[in-house]
N, C-alpha and C positions, 0 to 999 in steps of 0.2 A: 259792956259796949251795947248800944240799943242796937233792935233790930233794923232799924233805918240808914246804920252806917255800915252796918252788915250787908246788905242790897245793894248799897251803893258801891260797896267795894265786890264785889264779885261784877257787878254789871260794867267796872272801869277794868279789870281781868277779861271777859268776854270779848268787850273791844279792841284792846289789845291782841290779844290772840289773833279775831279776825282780817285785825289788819296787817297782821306776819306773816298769815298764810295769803291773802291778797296779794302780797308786794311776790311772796315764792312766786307764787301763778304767774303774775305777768311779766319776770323775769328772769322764767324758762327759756333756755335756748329751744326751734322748732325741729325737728330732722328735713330735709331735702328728698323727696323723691324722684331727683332725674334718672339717678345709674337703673334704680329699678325696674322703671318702664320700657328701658334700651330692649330691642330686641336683637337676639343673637343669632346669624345664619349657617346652617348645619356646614359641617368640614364634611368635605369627600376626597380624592382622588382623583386625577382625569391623566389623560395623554391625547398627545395632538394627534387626530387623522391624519394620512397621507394615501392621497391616491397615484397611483400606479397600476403595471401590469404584475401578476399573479399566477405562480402557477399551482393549481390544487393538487394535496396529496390525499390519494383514498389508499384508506387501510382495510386491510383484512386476514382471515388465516385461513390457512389450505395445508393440505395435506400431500406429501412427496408421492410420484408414483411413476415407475419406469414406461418408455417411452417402448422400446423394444423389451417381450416378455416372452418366454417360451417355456413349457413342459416339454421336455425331453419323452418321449417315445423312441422305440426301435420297430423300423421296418420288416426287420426279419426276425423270428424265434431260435431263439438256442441259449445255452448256456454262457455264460461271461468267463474269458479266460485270462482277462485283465483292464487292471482297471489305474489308469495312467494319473501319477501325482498329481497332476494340473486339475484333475477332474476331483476337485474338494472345494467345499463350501469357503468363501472369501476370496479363493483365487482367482487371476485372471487368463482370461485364453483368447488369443486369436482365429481369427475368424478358419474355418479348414481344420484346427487341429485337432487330433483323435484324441476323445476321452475314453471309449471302451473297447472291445474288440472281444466279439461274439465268435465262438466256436466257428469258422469258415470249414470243417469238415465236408459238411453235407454238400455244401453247395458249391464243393470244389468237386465233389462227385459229378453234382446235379451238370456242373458247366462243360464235363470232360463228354458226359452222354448227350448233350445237345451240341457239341461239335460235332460227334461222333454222327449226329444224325445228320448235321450239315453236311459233313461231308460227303453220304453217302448219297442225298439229294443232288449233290452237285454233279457228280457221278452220274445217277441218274439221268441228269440231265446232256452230258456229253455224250452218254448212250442212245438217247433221243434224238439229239442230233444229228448222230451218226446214220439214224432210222429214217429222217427226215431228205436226207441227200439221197437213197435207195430210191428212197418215194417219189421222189420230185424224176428222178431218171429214169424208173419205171412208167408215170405219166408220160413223160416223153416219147418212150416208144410205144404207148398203146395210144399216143393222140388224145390230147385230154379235151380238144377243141371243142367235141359232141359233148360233153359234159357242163353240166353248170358250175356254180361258183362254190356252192354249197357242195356237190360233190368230190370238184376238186380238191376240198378243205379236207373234205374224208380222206382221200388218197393220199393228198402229201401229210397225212396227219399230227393235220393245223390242235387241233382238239388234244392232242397226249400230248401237245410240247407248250397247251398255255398250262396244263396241269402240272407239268415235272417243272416248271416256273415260279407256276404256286407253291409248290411244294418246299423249292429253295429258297421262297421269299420269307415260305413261314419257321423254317429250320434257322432261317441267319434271325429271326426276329427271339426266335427261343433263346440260341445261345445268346443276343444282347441282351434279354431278362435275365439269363442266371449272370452274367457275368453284375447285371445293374445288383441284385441282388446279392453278389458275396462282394460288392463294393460296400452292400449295408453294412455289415458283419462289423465293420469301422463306425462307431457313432461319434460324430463330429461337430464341433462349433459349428452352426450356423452364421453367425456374425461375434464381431469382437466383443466379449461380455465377459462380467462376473460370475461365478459360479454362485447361486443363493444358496443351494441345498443339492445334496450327494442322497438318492435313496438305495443304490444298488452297490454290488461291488461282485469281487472274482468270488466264481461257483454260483452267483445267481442264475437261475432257469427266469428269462424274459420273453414276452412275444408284446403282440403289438399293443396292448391295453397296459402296460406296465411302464410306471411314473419313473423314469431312471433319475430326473433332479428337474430343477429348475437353473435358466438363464437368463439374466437381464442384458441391456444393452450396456455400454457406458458409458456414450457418448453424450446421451443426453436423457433430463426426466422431466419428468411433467408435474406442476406444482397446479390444482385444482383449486379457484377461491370463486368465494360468491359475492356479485355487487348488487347493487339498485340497479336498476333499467335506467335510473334517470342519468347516473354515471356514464353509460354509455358513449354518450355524445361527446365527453370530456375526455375519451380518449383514445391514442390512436395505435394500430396493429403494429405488427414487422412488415403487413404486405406495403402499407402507406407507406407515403414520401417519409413522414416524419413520426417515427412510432416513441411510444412514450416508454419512458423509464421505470423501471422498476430494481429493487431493491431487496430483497430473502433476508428475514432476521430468526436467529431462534437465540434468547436472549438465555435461556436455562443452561443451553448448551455451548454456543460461544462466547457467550457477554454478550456487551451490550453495544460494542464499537464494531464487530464482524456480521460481515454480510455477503451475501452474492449477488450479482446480478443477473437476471431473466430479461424474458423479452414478451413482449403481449404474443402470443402465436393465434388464437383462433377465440372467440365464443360458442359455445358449444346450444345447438339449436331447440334447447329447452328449457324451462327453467327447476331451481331445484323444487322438487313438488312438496318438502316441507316449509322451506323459509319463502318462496314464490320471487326468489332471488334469479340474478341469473350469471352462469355458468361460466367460467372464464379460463383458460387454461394456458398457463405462463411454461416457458420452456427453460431449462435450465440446460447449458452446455458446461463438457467435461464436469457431471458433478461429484464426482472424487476425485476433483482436483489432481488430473495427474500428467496433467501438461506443467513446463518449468514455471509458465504464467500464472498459475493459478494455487502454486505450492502453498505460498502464506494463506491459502484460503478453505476454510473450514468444508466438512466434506457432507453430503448431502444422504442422509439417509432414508429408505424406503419406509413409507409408514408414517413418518415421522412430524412432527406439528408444529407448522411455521408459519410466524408473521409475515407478511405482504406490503409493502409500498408502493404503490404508484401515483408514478407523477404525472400529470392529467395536461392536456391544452393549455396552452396561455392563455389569461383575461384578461383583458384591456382597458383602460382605464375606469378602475374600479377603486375601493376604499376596502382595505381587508382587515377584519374586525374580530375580534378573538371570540370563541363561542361561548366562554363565561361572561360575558360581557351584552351580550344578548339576555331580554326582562322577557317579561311575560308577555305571550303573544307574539314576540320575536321583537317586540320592540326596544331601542336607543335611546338612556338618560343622555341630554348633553347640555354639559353648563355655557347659558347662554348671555351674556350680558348681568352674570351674578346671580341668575335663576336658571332652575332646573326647566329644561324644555326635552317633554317628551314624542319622539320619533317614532315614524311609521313605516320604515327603509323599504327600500327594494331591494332585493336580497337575489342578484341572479345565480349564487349558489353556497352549500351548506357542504363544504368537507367534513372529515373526523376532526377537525379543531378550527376552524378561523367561518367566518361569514364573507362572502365579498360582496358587499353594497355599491349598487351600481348609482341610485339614487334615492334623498333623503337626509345624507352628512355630506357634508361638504369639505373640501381639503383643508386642513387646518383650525379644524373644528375642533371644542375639548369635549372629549369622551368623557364622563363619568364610568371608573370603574370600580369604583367602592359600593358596598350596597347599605343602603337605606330601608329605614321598617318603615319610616311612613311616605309616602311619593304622594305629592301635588301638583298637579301642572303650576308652572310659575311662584316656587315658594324658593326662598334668599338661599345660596348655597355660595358657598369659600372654601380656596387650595388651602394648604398651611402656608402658601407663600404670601397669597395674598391678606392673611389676617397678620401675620407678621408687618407685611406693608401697611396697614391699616394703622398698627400698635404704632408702628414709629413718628405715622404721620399728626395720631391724635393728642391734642398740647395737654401738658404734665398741669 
C-alpha cells in the first residue's frame, strides 16, 4: 500500500473520532443548581410569654437555733441528794417542776435561827412599848410643855422604839432570805423545755459556778438565713398586714415533699460581716411537733441545716421568664417574624429561678429557648412546626 493511502486513511479515522466525541459533548445532560443555593433557617425552640402577676421565691439556708436557752446554775451550795427522772437529756418538763434537790440541811438550820432572832426582836419590841406608855405618863406629870420637841422625843423615847423597829424589820427580812434560799435547794424548770444535756447527778458537791445541764424552749426556734438587701423590699414581716410565706426543707433528712412552716419574725440590725448579706430571723412554732396538728410533721433540730423558701410581694403585670433563658448581659432571643430579634428587658427583679420583665417582651411573644453558637441580630430562624408547615406546603 503507498504511503498516500496510509495518510489518508488515518486522517478519515481522526475525523471520525472527532466527530463522536463532538456529538458526546453537546449531548450531555447539564445539572441544575437551584436546591443548592436554597438557604436553610436555624431550628430552635420557643414558648409564648404571658404576662401576669407574680409572686417571687427567694431561697436560702440557715441554720436551727432555740428561741429560749438556759445553762442551769444553782443559787445555793451543797451537795445533791437527788436527782429526779425527768431531769435527762431528751426529756421534757414543764415549766416549775423540780429537777434536783440540794442537801436543805443547812439552811433548814440557817432559817430556824433567823426566826428565832425574829422572834426575839419582836419581843423586843413589845417590851419597848410597854417603856414608851411609862414615858409618855411620866411626861405627863412632870409637864412636858417647858420642854421642846426634841426633848420630849427623848423622854417618851421616840429614838429606842424607831431602833427595836429596825431591828424587827431586819430580823423578818433575814428569815425571808433563808426561807428564799432553802426554796433554792429545789432546782427547777424555768419555762416548759427540753432537757439538752444532764451534767450533774446525786452526791454531786455544787455551788454557784457549777453547769448542772442545759434547757431549751419548745415552743418555738429560730431558723437564721441570709439575703441581699435588695430582697428586702419584696418582703413582708408577721408585724405587717400581710406577712409572707415561708416554707423549711431539709431534703437529706425528710425527702423532698416535707416541710414546715415559719414566719418572717424580725431583721436583725447588721449584716453578716463575711457575705455583707443581711440577717433575717424566721421563727418556727411547736418545732417538735408535738401538738396533734403538727404530728405528720418532721421535727426540727438544734444545729441543724436547712433550706429556706420565701414567698416575696406580689408583681404586677409583669412577663416571668426562666433564668436559663436569659443570654449574655441578661439579654432575650425572641423569634420575630422568622428572625431572631435581640432584647434588652427591663428586668424589675431576679429570684433563685425566673426573671420578671416588666418591659422589652411583650405578651405573647416567642421566646427562644434553645441555645445557638452563632447569634445575629436578624438571621432566618424556624420551630419544627413551622418547617414541617413549609414541607407540606412546597410542590413535589
Amino acid at each position: 500500500m503507498s504511503q498516500k493511502k496510509i495518510i489518508l486513511i488515518c486522517l478519515v479515522i481522526l475525523l471520525v473520532s472527532a466527530g463522536i466525541v463532538y456529538a458526546t459533548i453537546i449531548t450531555e445532560p447539564t445539572a441544575k443548581s437551584e436546591g443548592a443555593t436554597k438557604k436553610t433557617a436555624m431550628l430552635v425552640s420557643v414558648q409564648s410569654s404571658k404576662k401576669g402577676n407574680y409572686n417571687p421565691v427567694f431561697k436560702s439556708t440557715g441554720t436551727v437555733a432555740p428561741v429560749e436557752d438556759v445553762q442551769l446554775n444553782p443559787l445555793v451550795n451543797g451537795p445533791i441528794i437527788k436527782r429526779f427522772k425527768s431531769f435527762a437529756p431528751g426529756e421534757i418538763v414543764k415549766k416549775g417542776q423540780t429537777l434536783l434537790q440540794i442537801n436543805p440541811a443547812d439552811l433548814k438550820n440557817n432559817l430556824a435561827l433567823r426566826q428565832s432572832e425574829l422572834q426575839q426582836a419582836k419581843t423586843n419590841y413589845q417590851v419597848e412599848l410597854g417603856r414608851q406608855a411609862i414615858a409618855e405618863q411620866d411626861l405627863q406629870l412632870i409637864g412636858g410643855d417647858s420642854l421642846s420637841e426634841s426633848q420630849q422625843e427623848l423622854v417618851t423615847r421616840k429614838p429606842q422604839l424607831s431602833a427595836v423597829k429596825a431591828n424587827v424589820a431586819s430580823a423578818q427580812a433575814a428569815v425571808d432570805q433563808a426561807q428564799l434560799e432553802l426554796k433554792r435547794t429545789q432546782v427547777k424548770a424555768p419555762f416548759d423545755a427540753q432537757v439538752i444535756s444532764q451534767n450533774v447527778t446525786t452526791g454531786a458537791q455544787v455551788d454557784q459556778s457549777t453547769n448542772l445541764g442545759r434547757l431549751v424552749g419548745i415552743y418555738e426556734y429560730w431558723v437564721e438565713v441570709n439575703l441581699p438587701t435588695r430582697y428586702l423590699k419584696w418582703i413582708s414581716f408577721e408585724d405587717d398586714r400581710k406577712e409572707s410565706k415561708v416554707q423549711i426543707f431539709n431534703p437529706s433528712d425528710w425527702g423532698n415533699s416535707a416541710y414546715r412552716k415559719g414566719k418572717l419574725h424580725a431583721k436583725i440590725g447588721s449584716l453578716n460581716e463575711q457575705t455583707r448579706l443581711a440577717r433575717i430571723l424566721i421563727k418556727v412554732q411547736d418545732p417538735l411537733a408535738l401538738r396533734s396538728a403538727n404530728k405528720d410533721k418532721p421535727e426540727l433540730l438544734i444545729g441543724s441545716f436547712v433550706e429556706v423558701d420565701i414567698t416575696g410581694n406580689i408583681i404586677k403585670d409583669v412577663i416571668r421568664v426562666d433564668r436559663d433563658h436569659l443570654r449574655s448581659n441578661n439579654t432575650l432571643w425572641v423569634m420575630e417574624n422568622g428572625k431572631l430579634s435581640i432584647r434588652q428587658p427591663k428586668i424589675v427583679l431576679l429570684d433563685s429561678k425566673f426573671a420578671y420583665v416588666a418591659e422589652g417582651l411583650k405578651d405573647g411573644e416567642k421566646l427562644i429557648t434553645s441555645n445557638i453558637s452563632t447569634v445575629t441580630e436578624g438571621i432566618a430562624v424556624q420551630t419544627e412546626e413551622s418547617e414541617s408547615d413549609e414541607e407540606q406546603n412546597t410542590p413535589q
